[in-house]
TIMI-2910 file (N, C-alpha, C, CB; in pm, 1 decimal, decimal comma, always signed):
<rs>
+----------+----------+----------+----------+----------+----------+----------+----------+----------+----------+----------+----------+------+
!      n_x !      n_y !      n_z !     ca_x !     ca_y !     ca_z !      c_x !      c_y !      c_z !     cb_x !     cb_y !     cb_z ! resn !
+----------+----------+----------+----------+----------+----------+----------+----------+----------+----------+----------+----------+------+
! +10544,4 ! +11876,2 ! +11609,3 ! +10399,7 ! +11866,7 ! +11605,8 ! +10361,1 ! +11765,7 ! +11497,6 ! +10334,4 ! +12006,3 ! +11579,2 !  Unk !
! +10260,0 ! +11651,6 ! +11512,0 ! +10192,9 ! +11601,4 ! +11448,7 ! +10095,3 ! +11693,5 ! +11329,1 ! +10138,6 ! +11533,9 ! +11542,1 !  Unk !
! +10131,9 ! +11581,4 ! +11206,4 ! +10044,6 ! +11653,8 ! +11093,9 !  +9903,1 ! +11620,4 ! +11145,4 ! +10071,6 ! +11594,1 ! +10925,5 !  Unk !
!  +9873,2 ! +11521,0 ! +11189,7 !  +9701,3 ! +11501,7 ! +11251,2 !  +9694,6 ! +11601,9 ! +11372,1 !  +9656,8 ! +11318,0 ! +11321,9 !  Unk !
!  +9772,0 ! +11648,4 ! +11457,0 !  +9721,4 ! +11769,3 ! +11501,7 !  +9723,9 ! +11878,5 ! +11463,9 !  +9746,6 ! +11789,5 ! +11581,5 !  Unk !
!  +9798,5 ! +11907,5 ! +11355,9 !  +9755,9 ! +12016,6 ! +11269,6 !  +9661,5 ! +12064,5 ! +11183,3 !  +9813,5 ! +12026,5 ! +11219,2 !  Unk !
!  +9641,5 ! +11907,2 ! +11141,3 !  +9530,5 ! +11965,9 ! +11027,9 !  +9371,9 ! +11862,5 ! +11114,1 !  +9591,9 ! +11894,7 ! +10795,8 !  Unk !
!  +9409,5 ! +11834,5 ! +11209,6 !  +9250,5 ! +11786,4 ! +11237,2 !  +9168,0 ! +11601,4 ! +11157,2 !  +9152,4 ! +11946,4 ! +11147,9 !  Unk !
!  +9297,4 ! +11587,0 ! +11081,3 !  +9287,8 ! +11462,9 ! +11028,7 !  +9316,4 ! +11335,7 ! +11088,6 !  +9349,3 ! +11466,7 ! +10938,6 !  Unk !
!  +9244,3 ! +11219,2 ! +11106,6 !  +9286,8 ! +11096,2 ! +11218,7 !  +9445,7 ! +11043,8 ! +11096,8 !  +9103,5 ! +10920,7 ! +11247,5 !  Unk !
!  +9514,4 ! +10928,1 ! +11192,9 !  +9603,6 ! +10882,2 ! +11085,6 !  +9553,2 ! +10776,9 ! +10927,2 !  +9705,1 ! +10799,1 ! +11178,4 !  Unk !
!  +9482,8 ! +10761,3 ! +11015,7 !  +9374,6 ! +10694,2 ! +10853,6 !  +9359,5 ! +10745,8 ! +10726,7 !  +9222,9 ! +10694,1 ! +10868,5 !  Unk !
!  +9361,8 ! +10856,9 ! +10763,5 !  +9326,5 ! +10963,0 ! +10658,1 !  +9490,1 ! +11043,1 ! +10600,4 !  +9204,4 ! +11092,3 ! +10747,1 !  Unk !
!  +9544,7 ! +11026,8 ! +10686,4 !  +9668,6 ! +11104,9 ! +10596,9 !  +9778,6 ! +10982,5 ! +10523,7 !  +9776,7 ! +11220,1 ! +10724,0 !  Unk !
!  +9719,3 ! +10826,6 ! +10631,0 !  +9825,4 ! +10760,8 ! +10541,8 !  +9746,5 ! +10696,3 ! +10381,2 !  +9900,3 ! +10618,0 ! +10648,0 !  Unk !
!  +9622,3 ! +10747,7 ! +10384,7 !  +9510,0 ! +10728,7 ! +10247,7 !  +9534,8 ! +10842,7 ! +10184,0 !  +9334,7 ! +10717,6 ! +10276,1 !  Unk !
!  +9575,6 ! +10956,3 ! +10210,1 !  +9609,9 ! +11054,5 ! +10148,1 !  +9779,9 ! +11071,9 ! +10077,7 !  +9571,5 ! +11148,3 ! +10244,6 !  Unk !
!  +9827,3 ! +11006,8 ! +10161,3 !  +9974,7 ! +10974,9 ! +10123,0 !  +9989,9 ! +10876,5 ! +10006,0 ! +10050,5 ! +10912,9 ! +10246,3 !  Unk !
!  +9909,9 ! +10770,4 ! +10062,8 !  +9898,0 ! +10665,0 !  +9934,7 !  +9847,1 ! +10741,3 !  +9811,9 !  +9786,3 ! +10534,4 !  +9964,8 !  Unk !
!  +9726,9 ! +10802,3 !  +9789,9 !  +9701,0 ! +10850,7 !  +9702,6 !  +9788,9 ! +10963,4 !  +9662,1 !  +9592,8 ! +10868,1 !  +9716,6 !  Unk !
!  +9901,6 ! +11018,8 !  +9682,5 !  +9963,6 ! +11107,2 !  +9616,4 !  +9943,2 ! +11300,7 !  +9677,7 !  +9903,7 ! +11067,0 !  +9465,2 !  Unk !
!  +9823,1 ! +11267,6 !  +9719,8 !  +9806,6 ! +11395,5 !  +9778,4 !  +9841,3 ! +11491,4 !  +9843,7 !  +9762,6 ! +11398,2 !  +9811,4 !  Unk !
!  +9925,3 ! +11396,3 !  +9961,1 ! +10000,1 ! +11432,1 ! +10038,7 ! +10187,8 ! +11426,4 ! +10060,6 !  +9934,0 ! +11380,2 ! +10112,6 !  Unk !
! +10268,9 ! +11515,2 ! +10041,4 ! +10397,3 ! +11460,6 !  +9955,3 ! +10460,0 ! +11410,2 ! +10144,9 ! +10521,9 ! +11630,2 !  +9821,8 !  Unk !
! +10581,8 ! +11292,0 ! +10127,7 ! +10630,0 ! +11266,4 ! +10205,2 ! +10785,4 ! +11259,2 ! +10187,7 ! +10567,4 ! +11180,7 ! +10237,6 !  Unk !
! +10859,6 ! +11224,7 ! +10302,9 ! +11033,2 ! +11277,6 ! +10324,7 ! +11063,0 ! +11157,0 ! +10396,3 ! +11078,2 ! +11441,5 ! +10429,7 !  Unk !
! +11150,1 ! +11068,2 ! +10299,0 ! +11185,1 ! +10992,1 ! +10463,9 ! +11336,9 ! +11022,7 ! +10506,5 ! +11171,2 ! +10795,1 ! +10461,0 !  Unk !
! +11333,3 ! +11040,5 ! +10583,5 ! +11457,8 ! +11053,7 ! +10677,3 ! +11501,4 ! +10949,7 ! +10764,3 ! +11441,5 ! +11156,9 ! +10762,3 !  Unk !
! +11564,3 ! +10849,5 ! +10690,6 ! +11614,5 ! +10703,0 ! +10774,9 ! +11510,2 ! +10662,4 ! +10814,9 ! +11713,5 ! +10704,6 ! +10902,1 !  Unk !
! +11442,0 ! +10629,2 ! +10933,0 ! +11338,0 ! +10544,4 ! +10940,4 ! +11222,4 ! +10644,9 ! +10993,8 ! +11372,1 ! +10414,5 ! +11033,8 !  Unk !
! +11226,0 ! +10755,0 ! +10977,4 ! +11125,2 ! +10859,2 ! +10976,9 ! +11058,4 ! +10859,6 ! +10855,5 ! +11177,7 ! +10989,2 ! +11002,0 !  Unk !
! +10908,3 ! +10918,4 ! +10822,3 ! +10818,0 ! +10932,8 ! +10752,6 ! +10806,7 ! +11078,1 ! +10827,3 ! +10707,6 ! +10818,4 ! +10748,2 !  Unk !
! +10821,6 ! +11228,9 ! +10725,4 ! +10780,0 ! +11386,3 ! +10728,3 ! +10694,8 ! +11416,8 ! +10650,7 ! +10874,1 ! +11479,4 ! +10701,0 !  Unk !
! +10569,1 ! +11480,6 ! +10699,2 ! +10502,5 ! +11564,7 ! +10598,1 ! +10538,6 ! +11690,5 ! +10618,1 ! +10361,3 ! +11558,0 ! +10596,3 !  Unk !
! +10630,4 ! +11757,7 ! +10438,7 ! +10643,5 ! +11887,4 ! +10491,0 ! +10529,0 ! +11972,6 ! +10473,4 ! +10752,0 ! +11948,6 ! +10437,2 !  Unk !
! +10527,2 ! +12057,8 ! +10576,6 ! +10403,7 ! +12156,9 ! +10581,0 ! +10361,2 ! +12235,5 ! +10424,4 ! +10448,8 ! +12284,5 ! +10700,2 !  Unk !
! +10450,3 ! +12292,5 ! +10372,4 ! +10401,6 ! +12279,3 ! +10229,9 ! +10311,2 ! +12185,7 ! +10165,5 ! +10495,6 ! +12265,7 ! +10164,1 !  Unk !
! +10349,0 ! +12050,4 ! +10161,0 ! +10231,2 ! +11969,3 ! +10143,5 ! +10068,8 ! +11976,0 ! +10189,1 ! +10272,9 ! +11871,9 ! +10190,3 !  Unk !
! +10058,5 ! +12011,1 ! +10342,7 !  +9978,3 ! +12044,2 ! +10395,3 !  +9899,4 ! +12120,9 ! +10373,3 ! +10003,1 ! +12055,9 ! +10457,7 !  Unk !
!  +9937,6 ! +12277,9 ! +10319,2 !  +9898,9 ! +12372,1 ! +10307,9 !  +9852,7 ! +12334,7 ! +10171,9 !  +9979,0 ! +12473,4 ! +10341,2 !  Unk !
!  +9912,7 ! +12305,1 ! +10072,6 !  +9868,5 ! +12275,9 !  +9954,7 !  +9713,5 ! +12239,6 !  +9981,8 !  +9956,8 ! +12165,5 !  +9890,0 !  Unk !
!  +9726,0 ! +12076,2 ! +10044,4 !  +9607,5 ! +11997,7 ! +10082,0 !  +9487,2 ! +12074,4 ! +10114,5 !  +9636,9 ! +11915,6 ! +10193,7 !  Unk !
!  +9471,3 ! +12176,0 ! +10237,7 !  +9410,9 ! +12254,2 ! +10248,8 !  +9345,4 ! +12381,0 ! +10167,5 !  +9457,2 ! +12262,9 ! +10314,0 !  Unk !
!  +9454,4 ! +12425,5 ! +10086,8 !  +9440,6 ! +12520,0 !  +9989,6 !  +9327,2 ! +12458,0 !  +9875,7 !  +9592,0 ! +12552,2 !  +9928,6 !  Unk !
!  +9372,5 ! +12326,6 !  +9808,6 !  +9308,2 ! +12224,2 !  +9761,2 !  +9177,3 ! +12212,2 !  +9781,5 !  +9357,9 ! +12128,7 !  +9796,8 !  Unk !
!  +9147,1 ! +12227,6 !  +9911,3 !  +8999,3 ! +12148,3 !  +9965,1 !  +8921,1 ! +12294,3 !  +9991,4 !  +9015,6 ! +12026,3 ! +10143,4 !  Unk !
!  +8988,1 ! +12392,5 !  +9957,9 !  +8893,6 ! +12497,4 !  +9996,0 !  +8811,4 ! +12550,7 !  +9839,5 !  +8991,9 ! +12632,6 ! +10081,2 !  Unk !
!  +8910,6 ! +12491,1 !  +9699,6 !  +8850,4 ! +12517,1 !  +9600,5 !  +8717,9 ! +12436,5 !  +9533,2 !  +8944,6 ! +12522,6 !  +9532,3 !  Unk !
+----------+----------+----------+----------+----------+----------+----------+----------+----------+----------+----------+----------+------+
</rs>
């Protein structure tokens, strides 16, 4: 599953969120992962 279908975010927004640090990333050879931990954080984040 896509992190933009999870959290409702276009890719604009998570690779501006990535840049900014917000969002942690994994690369795996020529993969880019957001682990869901990150996510949840993000969310957890935006609810305070």
């Amino acid at each position: 599953m896509h992190a933009a279908c999870l959290t409702g975010l276009g890719r604009s927004k998570l690779y501006e969120l990535i840049s900014s640090g917000d969002i942690e990333t994994v690369k795996i050879g020529r993969c880019t992962l957001i682990p869901v931990e990150s996510l949840y954080r993000l969310i957890d984040n935006a609810r305070r």
